[in-house]
C-alpha positions as CSV (number, residue, x, y, z in Angstrom):
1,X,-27.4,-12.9,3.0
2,X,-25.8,-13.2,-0.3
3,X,-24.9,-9.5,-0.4
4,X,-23.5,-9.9,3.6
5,X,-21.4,-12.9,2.1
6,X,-19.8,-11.0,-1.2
7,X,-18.7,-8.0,1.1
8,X,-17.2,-10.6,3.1
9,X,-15.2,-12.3,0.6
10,X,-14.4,-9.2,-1.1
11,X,-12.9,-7.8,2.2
12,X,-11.0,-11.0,2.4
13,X,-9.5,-10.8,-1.2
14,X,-9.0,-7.4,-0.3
15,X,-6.5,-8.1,2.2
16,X,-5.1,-11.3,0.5
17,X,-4.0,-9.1,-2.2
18,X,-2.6,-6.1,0.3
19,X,-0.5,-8.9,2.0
20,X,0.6,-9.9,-1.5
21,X,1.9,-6.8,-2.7
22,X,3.1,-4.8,0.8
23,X,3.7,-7.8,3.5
24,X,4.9,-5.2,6.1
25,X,2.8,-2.2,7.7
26,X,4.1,0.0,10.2
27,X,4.6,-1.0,13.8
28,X,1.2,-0.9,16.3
29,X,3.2,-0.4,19.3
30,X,5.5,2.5,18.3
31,X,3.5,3.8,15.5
32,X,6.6,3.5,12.7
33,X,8.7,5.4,14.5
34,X,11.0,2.5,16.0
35,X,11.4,3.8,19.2
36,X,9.3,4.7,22.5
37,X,8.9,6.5,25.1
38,X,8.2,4.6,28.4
39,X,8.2,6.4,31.9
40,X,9.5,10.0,32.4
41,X,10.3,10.6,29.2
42,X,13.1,7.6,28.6
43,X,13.8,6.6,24.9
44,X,14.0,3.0,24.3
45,X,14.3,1.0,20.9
46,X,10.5,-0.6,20.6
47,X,10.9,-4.5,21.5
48,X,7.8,-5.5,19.2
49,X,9.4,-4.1,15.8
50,X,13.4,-4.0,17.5
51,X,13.7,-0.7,15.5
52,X,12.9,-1.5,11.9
53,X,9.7,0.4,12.3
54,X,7.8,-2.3,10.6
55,X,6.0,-5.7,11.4
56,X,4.8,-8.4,9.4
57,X,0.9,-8.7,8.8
58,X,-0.6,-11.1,9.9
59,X,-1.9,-12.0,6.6
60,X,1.4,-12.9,5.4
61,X,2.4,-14.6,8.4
62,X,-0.2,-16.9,8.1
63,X,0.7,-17.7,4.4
64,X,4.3,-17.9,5.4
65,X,3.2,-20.7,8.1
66,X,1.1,-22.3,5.4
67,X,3.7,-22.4,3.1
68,X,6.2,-24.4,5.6
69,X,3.6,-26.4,6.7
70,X,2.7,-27.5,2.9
71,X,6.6,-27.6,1.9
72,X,7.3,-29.8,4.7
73,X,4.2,-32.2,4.0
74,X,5.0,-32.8,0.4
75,X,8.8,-33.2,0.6
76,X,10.1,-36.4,-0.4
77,X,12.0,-38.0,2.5
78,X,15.8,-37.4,2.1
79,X,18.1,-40.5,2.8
80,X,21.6,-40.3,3.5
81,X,23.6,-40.9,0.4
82,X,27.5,-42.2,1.3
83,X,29.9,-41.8,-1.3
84,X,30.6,-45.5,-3.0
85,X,33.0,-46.2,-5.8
86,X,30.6,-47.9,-8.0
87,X,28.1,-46.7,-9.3
């Protein structure tokens, strides 16, 4: 059980740390080549990826989304400051 649970985590870490250092991978849908062919032989620009051949993981997007999420939680309200001349 231990063992099961230390693969685990190190397959998690694993990732973290991929996500860290290369947050893009090559597209699913048009394997990295940014375009695809669709019925008889017609070229189009892949819609997933829109041609940069690469995608996000979805490692980092989750980070990304945790990172607005926290941001937003913990900033201090803003109020409306109006110009007055004293001080």
């Amino acid at each position: 059980m231990a063992l099961a649970s230390l693969a685990i985590l190190l397959t998690l870490a694993g990732y973290a740390a991929l996500c860290a250092l290369s947050p893009f991978g090559p597209c699913r849908k048009c394997r990295g080549t940014g375009i695809r062919t669709v019925r008889r032989r017609t070229v189009k620009v892949c819609r997933r990826c829109r041609g940069a051949r690469y995608r996000l993981r979805i490692g980092r997007r989750l980070l990304n989304t945790g990172r607005t999420i926290h941001r937003a939680g913990t900033r201090p309200a803003t109020s409306e400051r109006r110009f007055t001349a004293w001080p």
